[in-house]
N, C-alpha and C positions, 0 to 999 in steps of 0.2 A: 043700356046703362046698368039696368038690373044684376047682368053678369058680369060689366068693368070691375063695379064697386067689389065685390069677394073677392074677385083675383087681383086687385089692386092692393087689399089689406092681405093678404095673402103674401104679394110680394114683399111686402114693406116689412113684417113678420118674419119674412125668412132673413130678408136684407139685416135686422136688428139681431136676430140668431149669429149670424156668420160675424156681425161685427163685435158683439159678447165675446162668440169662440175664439177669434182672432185678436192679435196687439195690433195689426196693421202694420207692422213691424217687417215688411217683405219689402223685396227690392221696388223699386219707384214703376217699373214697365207689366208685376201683376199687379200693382195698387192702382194704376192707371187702367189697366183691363178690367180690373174688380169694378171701378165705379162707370166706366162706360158702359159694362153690364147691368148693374143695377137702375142707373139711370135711365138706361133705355127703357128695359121692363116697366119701370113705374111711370115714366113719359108716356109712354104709346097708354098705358092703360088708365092713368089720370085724366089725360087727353079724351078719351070716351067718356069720364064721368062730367069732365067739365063741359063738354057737348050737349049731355043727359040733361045738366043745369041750362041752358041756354048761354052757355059763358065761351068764350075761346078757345079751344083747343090747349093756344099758347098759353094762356092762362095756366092751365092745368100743369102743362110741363112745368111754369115758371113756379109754381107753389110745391109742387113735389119734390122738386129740386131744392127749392127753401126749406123742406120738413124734414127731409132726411140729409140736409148736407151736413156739413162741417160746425157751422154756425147756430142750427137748432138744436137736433134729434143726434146728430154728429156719427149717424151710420155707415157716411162713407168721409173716408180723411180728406184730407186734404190738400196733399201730395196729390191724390187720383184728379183730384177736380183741376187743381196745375194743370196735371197733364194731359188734358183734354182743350188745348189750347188750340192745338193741330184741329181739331172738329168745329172750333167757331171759326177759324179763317175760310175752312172749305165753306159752311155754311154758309159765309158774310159772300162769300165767290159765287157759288150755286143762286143766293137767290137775287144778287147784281146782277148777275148774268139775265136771268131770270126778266128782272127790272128794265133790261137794258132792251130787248125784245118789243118793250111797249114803248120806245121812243123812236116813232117813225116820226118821220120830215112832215106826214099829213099830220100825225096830232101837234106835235113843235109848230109846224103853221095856222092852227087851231086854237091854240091856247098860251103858245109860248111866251109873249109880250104879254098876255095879262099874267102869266102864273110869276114871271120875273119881277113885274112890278110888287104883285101880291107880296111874293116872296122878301124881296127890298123891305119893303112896309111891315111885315111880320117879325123879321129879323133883328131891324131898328128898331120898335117900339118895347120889342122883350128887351132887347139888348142893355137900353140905355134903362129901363125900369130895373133891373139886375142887376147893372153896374153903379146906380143911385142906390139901392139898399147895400148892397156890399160894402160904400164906401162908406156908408151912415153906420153899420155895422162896426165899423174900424177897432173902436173900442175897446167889444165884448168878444170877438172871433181871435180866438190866438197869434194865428199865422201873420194877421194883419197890424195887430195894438204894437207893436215895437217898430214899426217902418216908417220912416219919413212919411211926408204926404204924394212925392212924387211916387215913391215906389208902391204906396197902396192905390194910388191911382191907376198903376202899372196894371198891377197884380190885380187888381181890378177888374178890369178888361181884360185880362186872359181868361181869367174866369169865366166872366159873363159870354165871354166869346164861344166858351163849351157849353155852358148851361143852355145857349140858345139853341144847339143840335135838334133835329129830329130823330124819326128812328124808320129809313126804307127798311132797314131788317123787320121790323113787324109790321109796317103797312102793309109791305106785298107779301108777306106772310098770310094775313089776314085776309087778303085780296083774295088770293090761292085756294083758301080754304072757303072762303064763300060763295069763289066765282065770279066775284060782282065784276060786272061792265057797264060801262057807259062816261057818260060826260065827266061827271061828279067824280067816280073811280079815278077816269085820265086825269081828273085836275088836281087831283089829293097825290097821285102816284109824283106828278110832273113836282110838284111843288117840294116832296120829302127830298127828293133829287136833287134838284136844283137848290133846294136849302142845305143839304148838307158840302155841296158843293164851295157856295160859300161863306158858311163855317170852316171848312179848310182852310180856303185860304185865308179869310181873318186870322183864323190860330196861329197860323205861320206868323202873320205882321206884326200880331200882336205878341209873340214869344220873342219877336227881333226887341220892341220896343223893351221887352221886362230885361231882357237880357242887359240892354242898356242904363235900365236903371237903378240897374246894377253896379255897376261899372264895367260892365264885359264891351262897352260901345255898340256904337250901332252900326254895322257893315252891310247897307244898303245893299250893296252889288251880290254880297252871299244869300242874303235873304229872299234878293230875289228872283238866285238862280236857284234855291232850295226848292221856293215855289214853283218854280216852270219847269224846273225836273220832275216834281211831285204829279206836279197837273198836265202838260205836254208827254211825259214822259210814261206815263201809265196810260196816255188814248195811245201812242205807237204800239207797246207794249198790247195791249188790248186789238189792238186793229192786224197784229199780227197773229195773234192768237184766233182774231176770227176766221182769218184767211185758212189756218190752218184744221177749225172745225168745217168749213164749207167743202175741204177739200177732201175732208173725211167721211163728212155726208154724202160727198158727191159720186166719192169714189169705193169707200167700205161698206155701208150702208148697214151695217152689225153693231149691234149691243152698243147703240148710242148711251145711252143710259149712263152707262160703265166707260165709254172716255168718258164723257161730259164730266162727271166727276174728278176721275184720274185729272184730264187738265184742269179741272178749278184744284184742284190741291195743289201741285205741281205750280198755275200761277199762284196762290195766296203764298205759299212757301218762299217763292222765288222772288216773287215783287217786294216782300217783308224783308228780304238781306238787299233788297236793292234799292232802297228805300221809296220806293212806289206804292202806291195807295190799290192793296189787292181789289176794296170798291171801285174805285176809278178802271182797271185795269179789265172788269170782269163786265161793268156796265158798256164801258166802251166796245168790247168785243161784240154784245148781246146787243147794241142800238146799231153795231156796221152789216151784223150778219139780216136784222130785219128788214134794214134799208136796199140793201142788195139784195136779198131774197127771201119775201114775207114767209112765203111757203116755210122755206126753213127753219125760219123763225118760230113758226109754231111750232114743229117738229122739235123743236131745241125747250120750247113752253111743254109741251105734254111728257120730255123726256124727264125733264127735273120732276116735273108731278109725281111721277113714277118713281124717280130714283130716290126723291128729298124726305119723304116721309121718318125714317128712320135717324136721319141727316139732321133734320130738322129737331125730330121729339129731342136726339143727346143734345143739341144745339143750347135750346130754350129751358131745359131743366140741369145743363150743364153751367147754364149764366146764374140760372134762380141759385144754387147748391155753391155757386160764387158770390152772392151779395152778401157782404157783413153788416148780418145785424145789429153785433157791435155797435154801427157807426152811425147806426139812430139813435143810441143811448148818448153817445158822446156828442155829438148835433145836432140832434135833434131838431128843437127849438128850431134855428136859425136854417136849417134843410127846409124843414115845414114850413115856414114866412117864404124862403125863395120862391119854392115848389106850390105854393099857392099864389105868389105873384108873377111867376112866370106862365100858370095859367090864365089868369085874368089880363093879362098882357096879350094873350094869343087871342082869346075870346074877344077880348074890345077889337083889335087890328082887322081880325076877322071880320068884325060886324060893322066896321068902318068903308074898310077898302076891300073888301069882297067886293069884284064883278058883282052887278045889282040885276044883270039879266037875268040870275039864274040865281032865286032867294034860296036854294040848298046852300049854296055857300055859305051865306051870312048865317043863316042858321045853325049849320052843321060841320063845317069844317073843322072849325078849331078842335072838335073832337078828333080828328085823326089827328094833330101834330103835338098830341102832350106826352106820347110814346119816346124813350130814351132808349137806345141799346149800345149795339157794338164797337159804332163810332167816339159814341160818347163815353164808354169805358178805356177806348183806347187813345184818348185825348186828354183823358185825367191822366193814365198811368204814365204819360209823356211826359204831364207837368211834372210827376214825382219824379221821374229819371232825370230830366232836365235841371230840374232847380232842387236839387237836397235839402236844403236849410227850410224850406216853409213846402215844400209840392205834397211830400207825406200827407198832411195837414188837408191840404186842399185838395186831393185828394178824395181824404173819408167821405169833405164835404159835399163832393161830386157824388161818391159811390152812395152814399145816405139818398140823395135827390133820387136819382136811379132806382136805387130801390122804390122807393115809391112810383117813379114813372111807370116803372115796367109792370108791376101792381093792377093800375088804375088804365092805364093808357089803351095795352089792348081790347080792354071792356070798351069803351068808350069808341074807338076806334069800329068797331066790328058794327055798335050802335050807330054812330055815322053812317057808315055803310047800307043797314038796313032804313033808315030814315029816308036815304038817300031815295031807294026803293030800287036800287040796284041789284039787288043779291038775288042770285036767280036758282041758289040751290045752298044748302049746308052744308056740303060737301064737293070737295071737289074731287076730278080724277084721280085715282089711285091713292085718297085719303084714307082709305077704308081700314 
């Protein structure tokens, strides 16, 4: 750490030089190079100071990205952070895939009926506690004071339906980097999965519902072929794509590393114009290749270790260098009330309906599931595309909560893990 910290101020120093000398004023493809440059540099070497602290790695990216983006220090524009959109898909791909590797038939027969019920029960209890303040909120939140009752009712539950997300982008982030295995790990992994699973599909049901009360009607039959394309349509998608790493494993046996990559780009890009869920599409391939062939499975786990690091740091300090913080000034207040009720929400469910065999749960859980990321950004910026008139708006109020998730969550998260007494190392392969 002794040597992160100087060349971390070091870069940060030259990064603030280059953006004095410059307007930023150059075409959009070196504005975009400039800050996936600079942000890597300060990522990977943030990432060692926040290590040095006992803190997350991600952490570190997630705060460096905050100090020098757009929104603080404003050393890298804003344009380049846009443009680094293409690096979170691969990411959200790499570490699904990644995800998808730990969902063998023996853990799913293991844990799967308790972690669904959990899950049920976790979902429901934040859901309707989020959806009760929002509506009691009606008043004083802009988006909402001018709507009928049905429609804030609506709007309502679209909302609450995103605030309940979790974040597999930083559980198995976190996982990766500590190593941890065992029970506690599988049941925190199964559960970020299967919860964000569905949250998808509420969000669909619940976007058919606002849409209706609206007056746009409610077209049952569309809604619910939006969703069986969304969710059938990204495991085919996926389960073809595994077929076709096994066959590349089986048959090339070179520079895995480098497809693995190539195809998570390739599907995030793809699945994104075809309106398939790049998560869905990467986890499905990563749970067919383990099931059919453990071995591989691994092979395809140490190859991301290897390749993701780089991947990873633009990833997490590319999302910080994106949070407006702005939109803590403006929502503060009412972000802050949700985001500590949707924690205590986790916490009681947790300590309710946690499996009683194994008191880590009740204890420790709800620390891995207060983490928000890349599902949950891209569910907000849905509603804003979707509904123009109030989504802006709800929006901020999402991106506000977020920022703070992503803050607090991986500490907490990483802390689970060690309580757990899981962590079997600091570090994991090819972290260095």
């Amino acid at each position: 750490m002794k040597e992160a910290i100087p060349r971390l101020l070091l870069v940060v120093v030259l990064l603030a030089a280059i953006g004095r000398a410059q307007t930023w004023r150059v075409d959009t493809g070196t504005s975009v190079a400039l800050a996936a440059g600079a942000l890597l540099l300060c990522g990977l070497f943030a990432g060692k100071v926040a290590k040095g602290f006992g803190l997350p790695r991600l952490t570190g990216y997630l705060l460096v990205g905050v100090a020098v983006g757009p929104y603080a220090l404003g050393f890298i524009p804003g344009s380049g952070v846009k443009g680094l959109e293409l690096v979170k898909g691969l990411a959200v791909s790499l570490i699904a895939l990644v995800a998808g590797t730990e969902l063998q038939l023996g853990l799913i027969r293991r844990v799967g009926a308790r972690v669904a019920a959990l899950c049920v029960a976790v979902c429901g209890v934040t859901f309707l506690a989020v959806f009760g303040a929002l509506f009691a909120l009606k008043p004083v939140l802009p988006f909402l004071a001018p709507m009928t009752v049905p429609q804030a009712l609506a709007v309502s539950g679209l909302v609450s339906t995103v605030v309940v997300s979790f974040s597999p982008t930083v559980t198995i982030a976190i996982v990766q980097e500590t190593s941890a295995r065992g029970s506690f790990t599988e049941f925190l992994m199964a559960l970020v999965i299967i919860g964000d699973l569905i949250v998808m599909v509420g969000f669909a049901l619940a976007a058919g519902f606002t849409r209706a009360s609206f007056g746009g009607g409610l077209d049952v039959a569309g809604l619910l072929g939006e969703v069986g394309w969304e969710l059938f349509g990204s495991v085919a998608v996926g389960s073809v794509l595994a077929l076709v790493m096994l066959l590349y494993m089986r048959q090339v046996k070179r520079e895995l590393p480098l497809f693995l990559v190539g195809l998570c780009f390739a599907s995030a890009e793809g699945g994104a114009r075809l309106h398939l869920s790049p998560l869905l599409v990467s986890l499905a391939a990563g749970a067919l290749i383990a099931n059919l062939d453990e071995r591989e499975g691994e092979r395809i786990h140490h190859a991301i270790q290897r390749a993701g690091l780089p991947v990873f740091a633009l990833f997490f300090a590319a999302s910080g260098a994106g949070l407006k913080l702005n939109a803590l000034v403006t929502v503060g207040p009412a972000a802050l009330l949700l985001v500590a009720l949707r924690a205590v929400a986790i916490y009681g469910s947790c300590r309710r309906f946690a499996p009683a065999e194994d008191p880590r749960l009740r204890r420790y859980l709800w620390m891995g599931l207060i983490s928000q990321a890349g599902v949950t950004f891209g569910l907000a910026a849905l509603i804003s595309r979707t509904f123009p008139d109030f989504g802006p708006q709800v929006e901020v109020l999402i991106v506000a909560m977020i920022t703070a998730h992503e803050l607090i969550g991986p500490v907490l998260t990483r802390r689970a893990l060690q309580r757990s007494g899981e962590v079997h190392s600091d570090e994991a392969p090819g972290a260095a």
